[in-house]
DSSP file (Angstrom, degrees, kcal/mol; ACC not computed):
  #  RESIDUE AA STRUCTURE BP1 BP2  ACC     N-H-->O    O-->H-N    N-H-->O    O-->H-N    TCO  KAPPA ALPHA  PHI   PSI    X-CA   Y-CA   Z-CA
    1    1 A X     >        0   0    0      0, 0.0     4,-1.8     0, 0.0     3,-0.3   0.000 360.0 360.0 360.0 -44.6  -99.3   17.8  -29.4
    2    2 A X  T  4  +     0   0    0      1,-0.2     4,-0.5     2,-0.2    62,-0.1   0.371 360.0  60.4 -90.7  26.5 -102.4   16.3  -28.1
    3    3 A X  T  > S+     0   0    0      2,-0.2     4,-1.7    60,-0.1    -1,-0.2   0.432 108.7  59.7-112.0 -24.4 -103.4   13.7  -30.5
    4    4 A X  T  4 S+     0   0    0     -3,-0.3    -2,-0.2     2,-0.2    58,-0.0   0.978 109.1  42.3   9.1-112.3  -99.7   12.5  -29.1
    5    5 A X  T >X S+     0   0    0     -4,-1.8     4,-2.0     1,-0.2     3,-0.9   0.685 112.5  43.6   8.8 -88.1 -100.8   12.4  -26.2
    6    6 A X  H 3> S+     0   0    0     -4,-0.5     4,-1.9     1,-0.3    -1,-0.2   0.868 110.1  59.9 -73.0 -31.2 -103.7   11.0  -26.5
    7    7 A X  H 3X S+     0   0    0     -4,-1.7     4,-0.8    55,-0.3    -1,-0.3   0.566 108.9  50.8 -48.2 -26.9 -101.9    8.6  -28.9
    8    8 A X  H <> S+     0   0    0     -3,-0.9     4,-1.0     2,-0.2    -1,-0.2   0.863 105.1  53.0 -65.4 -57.2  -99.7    7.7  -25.7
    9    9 A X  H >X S+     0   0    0     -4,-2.0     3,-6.1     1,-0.2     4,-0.9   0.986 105.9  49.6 -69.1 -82.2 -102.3    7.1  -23.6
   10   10 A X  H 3X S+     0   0    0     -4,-1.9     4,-3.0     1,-0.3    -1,-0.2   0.689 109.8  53.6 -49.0 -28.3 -104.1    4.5  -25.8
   11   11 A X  H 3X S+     0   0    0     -4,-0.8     4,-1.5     3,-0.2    -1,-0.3   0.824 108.4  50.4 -67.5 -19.3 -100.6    2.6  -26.3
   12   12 A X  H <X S+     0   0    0     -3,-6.1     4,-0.7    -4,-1.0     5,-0.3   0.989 114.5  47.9 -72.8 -51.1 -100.4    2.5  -22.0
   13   13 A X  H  X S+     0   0    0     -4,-0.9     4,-1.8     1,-0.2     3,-0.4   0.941 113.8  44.3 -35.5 -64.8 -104.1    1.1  -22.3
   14   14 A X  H  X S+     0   0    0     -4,-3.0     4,-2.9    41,-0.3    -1,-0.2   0.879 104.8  57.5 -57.1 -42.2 -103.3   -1.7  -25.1
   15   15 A X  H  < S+     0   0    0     -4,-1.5     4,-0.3     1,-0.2    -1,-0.2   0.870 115.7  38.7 -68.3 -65.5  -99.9   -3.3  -23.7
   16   16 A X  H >X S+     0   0    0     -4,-0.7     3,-2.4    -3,-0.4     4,-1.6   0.942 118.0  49.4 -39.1 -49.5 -101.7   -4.2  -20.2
   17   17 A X  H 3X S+     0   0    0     -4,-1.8     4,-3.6     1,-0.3    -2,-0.2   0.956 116.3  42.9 -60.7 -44.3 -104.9   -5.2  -22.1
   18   18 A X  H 3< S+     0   0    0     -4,-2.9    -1,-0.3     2,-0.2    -2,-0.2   0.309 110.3  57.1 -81.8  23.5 -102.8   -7.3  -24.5
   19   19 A X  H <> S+     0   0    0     -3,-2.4     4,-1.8    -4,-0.3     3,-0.4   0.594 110.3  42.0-115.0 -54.8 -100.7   -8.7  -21.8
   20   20 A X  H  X S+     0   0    0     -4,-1.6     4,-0.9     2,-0.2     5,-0.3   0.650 109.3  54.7 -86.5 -21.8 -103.5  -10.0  -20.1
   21   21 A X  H  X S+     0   0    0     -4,-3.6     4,-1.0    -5,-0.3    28,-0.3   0.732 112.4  47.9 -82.8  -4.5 -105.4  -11.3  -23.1
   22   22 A X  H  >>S+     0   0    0     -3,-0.4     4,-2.1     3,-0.2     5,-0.6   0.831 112.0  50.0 -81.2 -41.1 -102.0  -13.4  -24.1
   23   23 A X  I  X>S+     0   0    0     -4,-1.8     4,-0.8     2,-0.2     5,-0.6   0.764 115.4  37.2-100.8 -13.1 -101.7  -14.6  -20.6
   24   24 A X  I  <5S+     0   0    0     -4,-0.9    21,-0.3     3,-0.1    -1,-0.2   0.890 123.7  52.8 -91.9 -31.6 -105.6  -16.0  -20.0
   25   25 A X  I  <5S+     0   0    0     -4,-1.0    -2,-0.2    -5,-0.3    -3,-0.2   0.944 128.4   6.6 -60.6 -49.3 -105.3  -17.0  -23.5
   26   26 A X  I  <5S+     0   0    0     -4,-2.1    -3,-0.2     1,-0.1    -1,-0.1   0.600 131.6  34.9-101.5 -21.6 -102.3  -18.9  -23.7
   27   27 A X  I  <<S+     0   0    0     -4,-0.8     2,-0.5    -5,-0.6    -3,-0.1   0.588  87.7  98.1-112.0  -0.1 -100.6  -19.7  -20.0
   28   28 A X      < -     0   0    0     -5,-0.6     2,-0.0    -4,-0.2     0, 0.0  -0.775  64.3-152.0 -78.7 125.1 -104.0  -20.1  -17.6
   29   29 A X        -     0   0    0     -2,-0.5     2,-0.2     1,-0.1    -2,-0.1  -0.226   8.2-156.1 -47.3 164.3 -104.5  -23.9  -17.4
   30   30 A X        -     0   0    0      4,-0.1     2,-0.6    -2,-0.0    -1,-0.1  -0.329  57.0 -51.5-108.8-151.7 -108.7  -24.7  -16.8
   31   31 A X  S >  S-     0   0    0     -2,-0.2     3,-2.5     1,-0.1     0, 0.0  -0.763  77.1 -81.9-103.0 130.9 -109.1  -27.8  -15.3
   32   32 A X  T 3  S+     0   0    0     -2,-0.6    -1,-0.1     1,-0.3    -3,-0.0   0.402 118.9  26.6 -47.8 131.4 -107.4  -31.0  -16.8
   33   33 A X  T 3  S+     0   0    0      1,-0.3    -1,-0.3    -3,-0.1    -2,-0.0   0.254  87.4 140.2 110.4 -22.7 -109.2  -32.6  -19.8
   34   34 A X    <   -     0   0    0     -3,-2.5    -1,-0.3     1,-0.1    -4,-0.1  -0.203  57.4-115.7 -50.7 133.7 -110.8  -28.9  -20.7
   35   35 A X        -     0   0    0      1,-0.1     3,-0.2     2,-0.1    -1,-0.1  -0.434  23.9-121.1 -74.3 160.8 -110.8  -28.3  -24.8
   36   36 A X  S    S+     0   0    0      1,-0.2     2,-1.2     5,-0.1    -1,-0.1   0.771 107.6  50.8 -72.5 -35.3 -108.7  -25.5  -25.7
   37   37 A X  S    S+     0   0    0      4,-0.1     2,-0.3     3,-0.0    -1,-0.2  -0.481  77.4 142.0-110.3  66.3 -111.2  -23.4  -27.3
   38   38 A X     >  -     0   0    0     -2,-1.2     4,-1.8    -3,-0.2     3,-0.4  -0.738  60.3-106.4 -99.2 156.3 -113.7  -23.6  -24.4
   39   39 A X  H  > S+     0   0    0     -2,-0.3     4,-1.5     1,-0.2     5,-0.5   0.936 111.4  58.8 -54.3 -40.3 -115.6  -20.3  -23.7
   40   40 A X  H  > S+     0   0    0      1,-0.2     4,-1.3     2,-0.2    -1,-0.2   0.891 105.3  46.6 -53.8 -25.0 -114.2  -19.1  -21.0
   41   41 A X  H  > S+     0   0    0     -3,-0.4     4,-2.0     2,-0.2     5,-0.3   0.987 116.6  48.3 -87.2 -42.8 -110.6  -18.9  -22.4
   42   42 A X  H >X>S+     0   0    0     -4,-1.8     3,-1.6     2,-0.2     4,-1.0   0.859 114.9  51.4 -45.1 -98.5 -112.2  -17.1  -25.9
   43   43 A X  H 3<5S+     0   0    0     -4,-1.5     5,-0.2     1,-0.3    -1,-0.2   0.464 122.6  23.8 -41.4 -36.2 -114.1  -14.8  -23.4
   44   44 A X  H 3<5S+     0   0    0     -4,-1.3    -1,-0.3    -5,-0.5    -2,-0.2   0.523 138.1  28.4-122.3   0.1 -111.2  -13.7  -21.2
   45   45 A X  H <<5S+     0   0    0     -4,-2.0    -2,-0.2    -3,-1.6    -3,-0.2   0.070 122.0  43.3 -94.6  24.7 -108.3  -14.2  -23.9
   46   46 A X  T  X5S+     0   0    0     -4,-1.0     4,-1.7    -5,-0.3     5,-0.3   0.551 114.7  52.7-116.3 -58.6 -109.6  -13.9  -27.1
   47   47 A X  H >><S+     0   0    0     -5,-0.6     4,-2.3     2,-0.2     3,-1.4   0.956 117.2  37.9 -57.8 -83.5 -111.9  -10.3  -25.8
   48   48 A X  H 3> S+     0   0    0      1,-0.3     4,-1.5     2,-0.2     5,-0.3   0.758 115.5  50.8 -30.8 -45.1 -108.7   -8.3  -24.3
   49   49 A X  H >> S+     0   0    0    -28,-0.3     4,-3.1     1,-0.3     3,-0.6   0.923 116.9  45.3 -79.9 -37.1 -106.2   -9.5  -27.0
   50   50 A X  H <X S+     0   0    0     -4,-1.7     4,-1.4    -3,-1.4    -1,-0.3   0.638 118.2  40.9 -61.6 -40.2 -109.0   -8.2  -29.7
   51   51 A X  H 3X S+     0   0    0     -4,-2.3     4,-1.4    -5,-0.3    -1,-0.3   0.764 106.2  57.1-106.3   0.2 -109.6   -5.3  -28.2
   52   52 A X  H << S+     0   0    0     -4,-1.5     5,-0.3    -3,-0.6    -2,-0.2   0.782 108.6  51.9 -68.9 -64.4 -106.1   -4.5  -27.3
   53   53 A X  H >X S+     0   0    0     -4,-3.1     4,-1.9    -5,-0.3     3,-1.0   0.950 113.2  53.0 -27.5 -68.7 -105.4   -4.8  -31.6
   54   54 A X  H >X S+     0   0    0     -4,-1.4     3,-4.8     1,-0.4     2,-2.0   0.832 106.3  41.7 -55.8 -73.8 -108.3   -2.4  -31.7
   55   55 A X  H 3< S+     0   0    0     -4,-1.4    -1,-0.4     1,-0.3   -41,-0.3   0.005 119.1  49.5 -63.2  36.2 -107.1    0.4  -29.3
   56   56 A X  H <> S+     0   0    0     -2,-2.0     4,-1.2    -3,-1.0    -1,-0.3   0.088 111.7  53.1-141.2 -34.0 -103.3    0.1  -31.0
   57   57 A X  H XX S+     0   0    0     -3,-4.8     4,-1.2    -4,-1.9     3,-0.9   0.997 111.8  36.6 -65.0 -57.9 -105.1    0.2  -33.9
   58   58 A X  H 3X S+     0   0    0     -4,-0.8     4,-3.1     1,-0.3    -1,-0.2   0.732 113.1  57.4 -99.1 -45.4 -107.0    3.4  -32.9
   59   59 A X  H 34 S+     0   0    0      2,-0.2    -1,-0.3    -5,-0.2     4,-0.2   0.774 106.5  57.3 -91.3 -37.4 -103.6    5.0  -31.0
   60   60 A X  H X< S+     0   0    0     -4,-1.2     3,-1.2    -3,-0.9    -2,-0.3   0.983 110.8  40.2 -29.0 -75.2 -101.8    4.4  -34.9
   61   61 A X  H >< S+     0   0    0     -4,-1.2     3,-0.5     1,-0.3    -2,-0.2   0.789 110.5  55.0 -86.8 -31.5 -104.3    6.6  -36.6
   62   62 A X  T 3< S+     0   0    0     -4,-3.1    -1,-0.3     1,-0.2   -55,-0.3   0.581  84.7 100.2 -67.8  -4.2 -104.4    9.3  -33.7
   63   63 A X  T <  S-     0   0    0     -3,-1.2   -56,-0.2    -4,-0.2     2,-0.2   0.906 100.0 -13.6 -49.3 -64.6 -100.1    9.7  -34.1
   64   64 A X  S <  S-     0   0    0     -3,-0.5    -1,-0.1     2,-0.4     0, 0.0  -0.702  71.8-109.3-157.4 164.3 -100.3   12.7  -36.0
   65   65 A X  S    S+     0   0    0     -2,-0.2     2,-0.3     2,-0.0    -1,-0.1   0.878  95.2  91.5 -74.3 -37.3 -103.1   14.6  -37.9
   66   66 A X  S    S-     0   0    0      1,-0.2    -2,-0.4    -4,-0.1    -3,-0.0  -0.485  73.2-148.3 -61.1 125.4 -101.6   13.6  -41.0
   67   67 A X    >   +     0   0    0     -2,-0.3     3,-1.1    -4,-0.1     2,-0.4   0.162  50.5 130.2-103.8   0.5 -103.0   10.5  -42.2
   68   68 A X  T 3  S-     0   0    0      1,-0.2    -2,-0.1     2,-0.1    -4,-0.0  -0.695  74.4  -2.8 -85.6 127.0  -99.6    9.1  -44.1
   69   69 A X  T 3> S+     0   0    0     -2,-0.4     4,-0.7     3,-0.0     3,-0.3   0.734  78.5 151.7  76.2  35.9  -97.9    5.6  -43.7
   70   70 A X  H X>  +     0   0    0     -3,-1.1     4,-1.9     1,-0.2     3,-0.7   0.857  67.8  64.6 -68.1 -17.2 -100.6    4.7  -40.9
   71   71 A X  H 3> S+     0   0    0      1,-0.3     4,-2.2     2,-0.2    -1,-0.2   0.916 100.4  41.9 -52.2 -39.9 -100.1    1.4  -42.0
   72   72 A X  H 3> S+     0   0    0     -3,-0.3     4,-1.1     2,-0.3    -1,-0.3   0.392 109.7  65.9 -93.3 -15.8  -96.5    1.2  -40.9
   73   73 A X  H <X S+     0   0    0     -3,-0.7     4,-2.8    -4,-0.7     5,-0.3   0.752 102.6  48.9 -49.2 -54.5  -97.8    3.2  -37.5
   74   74 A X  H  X S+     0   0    0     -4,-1.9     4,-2.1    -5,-0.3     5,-0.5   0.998 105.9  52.6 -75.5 -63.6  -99.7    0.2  -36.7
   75   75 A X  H  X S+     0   0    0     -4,-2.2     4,-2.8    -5,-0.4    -1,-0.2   0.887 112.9  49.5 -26.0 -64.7  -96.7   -2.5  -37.3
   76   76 A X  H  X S+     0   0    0     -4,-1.1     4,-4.8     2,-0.2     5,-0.3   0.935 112.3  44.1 -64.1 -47.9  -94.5   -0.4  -34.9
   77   77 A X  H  X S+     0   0    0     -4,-2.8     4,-6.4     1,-0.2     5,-0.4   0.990 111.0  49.3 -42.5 -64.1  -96.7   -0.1  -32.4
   78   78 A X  H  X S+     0   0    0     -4,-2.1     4,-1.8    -5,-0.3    -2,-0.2   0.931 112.9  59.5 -53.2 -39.2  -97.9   -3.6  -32.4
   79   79 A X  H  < S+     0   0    0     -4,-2.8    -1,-0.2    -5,-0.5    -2,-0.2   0.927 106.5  39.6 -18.0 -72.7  -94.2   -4.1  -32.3
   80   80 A X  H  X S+     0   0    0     -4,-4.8     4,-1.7     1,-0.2    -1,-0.2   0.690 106.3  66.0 -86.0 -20.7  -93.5   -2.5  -29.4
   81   81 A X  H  X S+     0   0    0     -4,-6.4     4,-1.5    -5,-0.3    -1,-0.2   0.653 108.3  37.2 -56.1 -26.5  -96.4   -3.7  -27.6
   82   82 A X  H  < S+     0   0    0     -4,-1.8     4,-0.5    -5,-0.4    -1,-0.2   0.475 110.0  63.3-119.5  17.9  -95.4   -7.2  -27.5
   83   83 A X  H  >>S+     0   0    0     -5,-0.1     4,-1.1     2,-0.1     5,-0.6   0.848 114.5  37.3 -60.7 -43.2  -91.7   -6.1  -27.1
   84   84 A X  H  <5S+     0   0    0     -4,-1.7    -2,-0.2     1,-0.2     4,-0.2   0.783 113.4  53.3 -68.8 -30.9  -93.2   -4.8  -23.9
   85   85 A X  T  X5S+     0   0    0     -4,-1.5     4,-2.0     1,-0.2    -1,-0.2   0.860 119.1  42.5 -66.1 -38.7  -95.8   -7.8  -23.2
   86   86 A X  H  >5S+     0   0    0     -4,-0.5     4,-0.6     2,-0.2    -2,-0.2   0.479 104.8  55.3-111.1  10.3  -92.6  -10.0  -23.6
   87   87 A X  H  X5S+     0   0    0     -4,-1.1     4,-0.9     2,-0.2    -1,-0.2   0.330 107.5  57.7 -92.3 -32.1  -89.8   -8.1  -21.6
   88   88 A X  H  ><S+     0   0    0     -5,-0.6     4,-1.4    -4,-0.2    -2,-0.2   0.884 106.3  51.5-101.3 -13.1  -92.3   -8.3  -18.7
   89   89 A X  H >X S+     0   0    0     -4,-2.0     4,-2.2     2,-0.2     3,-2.0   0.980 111.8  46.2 -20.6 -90.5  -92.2  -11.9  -19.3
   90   90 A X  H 3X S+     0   0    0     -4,-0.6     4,-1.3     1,-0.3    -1,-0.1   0.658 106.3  48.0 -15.4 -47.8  -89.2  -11.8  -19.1
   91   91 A X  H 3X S+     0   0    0     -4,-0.9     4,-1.9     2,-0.2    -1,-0.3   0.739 114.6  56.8 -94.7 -17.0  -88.4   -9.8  -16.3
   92   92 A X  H <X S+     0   0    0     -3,-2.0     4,-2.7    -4,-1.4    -2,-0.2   0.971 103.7  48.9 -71.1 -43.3  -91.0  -12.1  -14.5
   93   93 A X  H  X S+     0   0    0     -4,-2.2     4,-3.7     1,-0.2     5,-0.3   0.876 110.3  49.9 -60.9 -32.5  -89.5  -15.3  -15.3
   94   94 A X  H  X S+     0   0    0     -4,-1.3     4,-0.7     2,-0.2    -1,-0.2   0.735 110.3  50.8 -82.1 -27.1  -86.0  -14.1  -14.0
   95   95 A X  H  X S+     0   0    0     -4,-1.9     4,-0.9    -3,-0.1    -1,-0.2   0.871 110.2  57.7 -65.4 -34.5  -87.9  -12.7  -10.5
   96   96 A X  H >X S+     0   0    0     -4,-2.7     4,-1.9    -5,-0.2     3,-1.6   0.996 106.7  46.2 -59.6 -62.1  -89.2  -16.5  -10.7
   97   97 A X  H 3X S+     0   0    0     -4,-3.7     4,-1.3     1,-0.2    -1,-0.2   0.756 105.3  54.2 -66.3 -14.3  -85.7  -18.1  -10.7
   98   98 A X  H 3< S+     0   0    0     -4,-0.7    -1,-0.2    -5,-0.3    -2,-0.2   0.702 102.1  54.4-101.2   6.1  -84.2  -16.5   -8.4
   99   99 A X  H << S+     0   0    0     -3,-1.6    -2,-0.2    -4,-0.9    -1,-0.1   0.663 105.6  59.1 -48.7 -41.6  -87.0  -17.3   -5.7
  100  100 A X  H  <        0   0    0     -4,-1.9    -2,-0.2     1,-0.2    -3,-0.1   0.997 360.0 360.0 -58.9 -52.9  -86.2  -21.0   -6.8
  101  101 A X     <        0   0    0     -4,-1.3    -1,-0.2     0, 0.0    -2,-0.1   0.523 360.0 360.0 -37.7 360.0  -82.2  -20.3   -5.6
């Protein structure tokens, strides 16, 4: 029951942390003319989205003491972590258009 838990807890970490390492990686502009693969965007999307894997990785192996079909742990998770990264998209773009109205 508490490796669960604690298995709970490390998926609430990763979905912000990977949420925020998609969005500095891929939607922050820099300033126009900036290369893609400048440090700063590796440093503050690259780090989170990497360590986000990790700790989904980590949150896999902690499901259950039993150590079977962690591969297939780790798929669902990651699954459901960027269902979740991309349902709050989602639900952000649809607060955005109806500000525009």
């Amino acid at each position: 029951m508490q490796l669960k838990a604690l298995s709970g807890g490390l998926f609430i970490v990763a979905v912000p942390l990977l949420y925020y390492g998609v969005t500095m990686l891929l939607l922050v502009p820099g300033y126009p003319g900036e290369h893609y693969l400048s440090v700063g965007r590796l440093l503050y999307g690259g780090g989170p989205t990497l360590a986000s894997i990790a700790v989904i990785v980590l949150a896999a192996k902690t499901w259950s003491a039993r150590r079977v079909h962690v591969q297939s742990r780790i798929a669902v998770l990651l699954l459901l972590a960027t269902l979740c990264v991309l349902g709050f998209y989602g639900l952000l773009y649809l607060i955005a258009a109806r500000q525009v109205r």
